[in-house]
N, C-alpha and C positions, 0 to 999 in steps of 0.2 A: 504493500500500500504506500502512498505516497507519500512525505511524512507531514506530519499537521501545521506544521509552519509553514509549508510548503501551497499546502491545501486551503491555507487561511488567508496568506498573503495575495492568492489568484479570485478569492471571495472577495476581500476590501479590494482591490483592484476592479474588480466587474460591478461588484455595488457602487464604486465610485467614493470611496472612503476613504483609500489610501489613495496618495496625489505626488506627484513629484514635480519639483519645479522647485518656486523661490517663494517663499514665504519666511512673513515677521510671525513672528508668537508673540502671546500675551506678554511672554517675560521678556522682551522684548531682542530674542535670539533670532538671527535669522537662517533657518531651517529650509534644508535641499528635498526634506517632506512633508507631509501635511496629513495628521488623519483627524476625520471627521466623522464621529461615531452617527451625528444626526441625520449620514445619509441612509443608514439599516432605515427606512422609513415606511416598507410594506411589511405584509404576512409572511412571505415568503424568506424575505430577508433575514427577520428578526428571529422568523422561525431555525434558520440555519446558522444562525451566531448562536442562539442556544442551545444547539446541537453542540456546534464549536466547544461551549464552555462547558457543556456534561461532558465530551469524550476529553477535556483537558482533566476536567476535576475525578471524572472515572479512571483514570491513568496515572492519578498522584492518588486515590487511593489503594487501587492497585500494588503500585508500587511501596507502601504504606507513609507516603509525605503525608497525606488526609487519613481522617477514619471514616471509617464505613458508615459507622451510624449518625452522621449530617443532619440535624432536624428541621431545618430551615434556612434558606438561601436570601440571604439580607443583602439589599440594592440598596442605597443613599438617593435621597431625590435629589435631580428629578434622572439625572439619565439610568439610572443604576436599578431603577425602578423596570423596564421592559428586560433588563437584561436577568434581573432574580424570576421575572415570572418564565421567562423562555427556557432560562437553563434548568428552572424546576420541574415546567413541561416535559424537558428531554429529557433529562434525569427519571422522571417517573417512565415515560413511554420508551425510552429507546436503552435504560441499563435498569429495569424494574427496580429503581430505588424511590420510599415512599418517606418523598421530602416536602417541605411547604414553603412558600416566600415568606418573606415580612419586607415590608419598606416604610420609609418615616417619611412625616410631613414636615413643609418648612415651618407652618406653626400648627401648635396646639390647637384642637379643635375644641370648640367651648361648649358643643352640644351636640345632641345624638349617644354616638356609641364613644364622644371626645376621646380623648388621649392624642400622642403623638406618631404610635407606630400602626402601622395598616398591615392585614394579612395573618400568618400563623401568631399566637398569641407566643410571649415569652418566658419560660419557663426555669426556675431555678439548675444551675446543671444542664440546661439544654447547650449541644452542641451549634454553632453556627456559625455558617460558612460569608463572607462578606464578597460581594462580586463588582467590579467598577468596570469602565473603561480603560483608561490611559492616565497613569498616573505622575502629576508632574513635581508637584512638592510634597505629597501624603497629607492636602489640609484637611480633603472630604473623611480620612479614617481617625483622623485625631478629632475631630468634630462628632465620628458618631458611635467611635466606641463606649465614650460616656454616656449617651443616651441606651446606648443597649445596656450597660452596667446599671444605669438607673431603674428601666424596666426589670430586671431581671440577674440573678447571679450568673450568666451564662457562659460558658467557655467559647470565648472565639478561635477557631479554629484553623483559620488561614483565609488569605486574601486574595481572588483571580482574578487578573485582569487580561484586556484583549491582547494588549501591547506594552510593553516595557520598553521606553522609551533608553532605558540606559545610559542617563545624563545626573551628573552630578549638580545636587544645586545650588541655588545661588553662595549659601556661606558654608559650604561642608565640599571637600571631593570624595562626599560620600552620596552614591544615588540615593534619591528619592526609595526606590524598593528596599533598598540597605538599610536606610535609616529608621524606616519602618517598621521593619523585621527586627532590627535591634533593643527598638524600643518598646515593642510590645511580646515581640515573643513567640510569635505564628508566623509559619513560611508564608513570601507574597509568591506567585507563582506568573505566570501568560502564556496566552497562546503560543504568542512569538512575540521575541523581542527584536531589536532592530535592527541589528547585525544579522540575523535571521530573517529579515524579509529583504534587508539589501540580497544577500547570497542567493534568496530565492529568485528573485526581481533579477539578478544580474543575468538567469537562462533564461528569461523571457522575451519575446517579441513582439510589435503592434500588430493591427490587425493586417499590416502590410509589409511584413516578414521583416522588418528592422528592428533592432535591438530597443527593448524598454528605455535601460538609462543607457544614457549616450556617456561620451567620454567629462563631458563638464561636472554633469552629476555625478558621477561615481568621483571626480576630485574635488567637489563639492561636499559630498559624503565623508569621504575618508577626513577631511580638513574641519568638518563639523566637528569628526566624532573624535577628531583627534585633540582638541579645545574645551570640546564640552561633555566628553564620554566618560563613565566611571570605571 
């Protein structure tokens, strides 16, 4: 089989998610790539990035980085939120495991069923799994592992993401995922990181048999990651 970095980076490439060229970031880096998780924006799409993150998260428990017994798949709003429900979907239908989402609100709801978390309720000791996009400093997990300690005494288990960007940040030449990991204590995992979807990207061709990246980009890439890489 193909291998899944391999198989993901040719998905964000046809969903139109992964982008190469010349782009500013927020942090104000100027980047030879560009991913945009808000283009996943059908059924079909969203459906097959949740696939993505069960055979990632199926494949670290396997290999025993996760446990088996997963209770619930916790997104952060708002993007994090279609990605806990897709990979819970696939997780149940495509490796019979019988798991639930949970995701939070940006506020407190004052009435109704109020509270701040939506989905599988929180349980003392329940295991849960946390799922993002693209993580560039860790502020969305430093933001909502206290809300989940609040709700509940739960063990957080690890954290998946699509893409690991592999950039050290602004005041640490320690990455974003490192830092993470150091600090709270749970493997961060991805589909692919980005020396992994260059390599992938590098045997590719358009749709009119010319190479993906040209020679600018790839010394664009390398120069990138050679300044801002961890």
């Amino acid at each position: 089989m193909t291998p899944l970095d391999q198989r993901f980076t040719e998905f964000m490439l046809q969903s139109g998610a992964l982008r190469f060229g010349d782009f500013t970031l927020k942090s104000g880096r100027r980047s030879p790539y560009f991913i945009n998780a808000g283009a996943f924006d059908d059924g079909r799409k969203i459906a097959t990035l949740g696939a993505f993150y069960a055979e990632k998260i199926a494949t670290a428990i396997a290999d025993g980085t996760l446990p088996g017994d997963i209770a619930t798949v916790f997104g952060p709003a708002y993007k994090g939120i279609p990605l806990a429900v897709s990979a819970s979907i696939a997780l149940t239908s495509m490796h019979g495991m019988e798991v639930g989402y949970t995701f939070d609100r940006k506020e407190r709801k004052d009435h109704g069923d109020g509270g701040i978390l939506v989905g599988t309720p929180l349980k003392d000791g329940m295991k849960v799994l946390l799922v993002d996009d693209v993580m560039t400093a860790g502020t969305a997990v430093r933001e909502v592992v206290p809300k989940l300690k609040a709700a509940a005494d739960v063990d957080i288990v690890g954290l998946v993401l699509s893409v690991d960007r592999m950039e050290k940040t602004k005041d640490s030449e320690m990455s974003a995922v490192k830092s993470v990991e150091r600090e709270f204590g749970f493997p961060v995992l991805s589909i692919a990181n980005v020396r992994e979807i260059f390599a992938a990207a590098s045997h590719m061709v358009t749709t009119d048999g010319q190479p993906l990246l040209d020679d600018d980009i790839r010394q664009r890439a390398d120069a990138y990651l050679a300044e801002y890489g961890a």
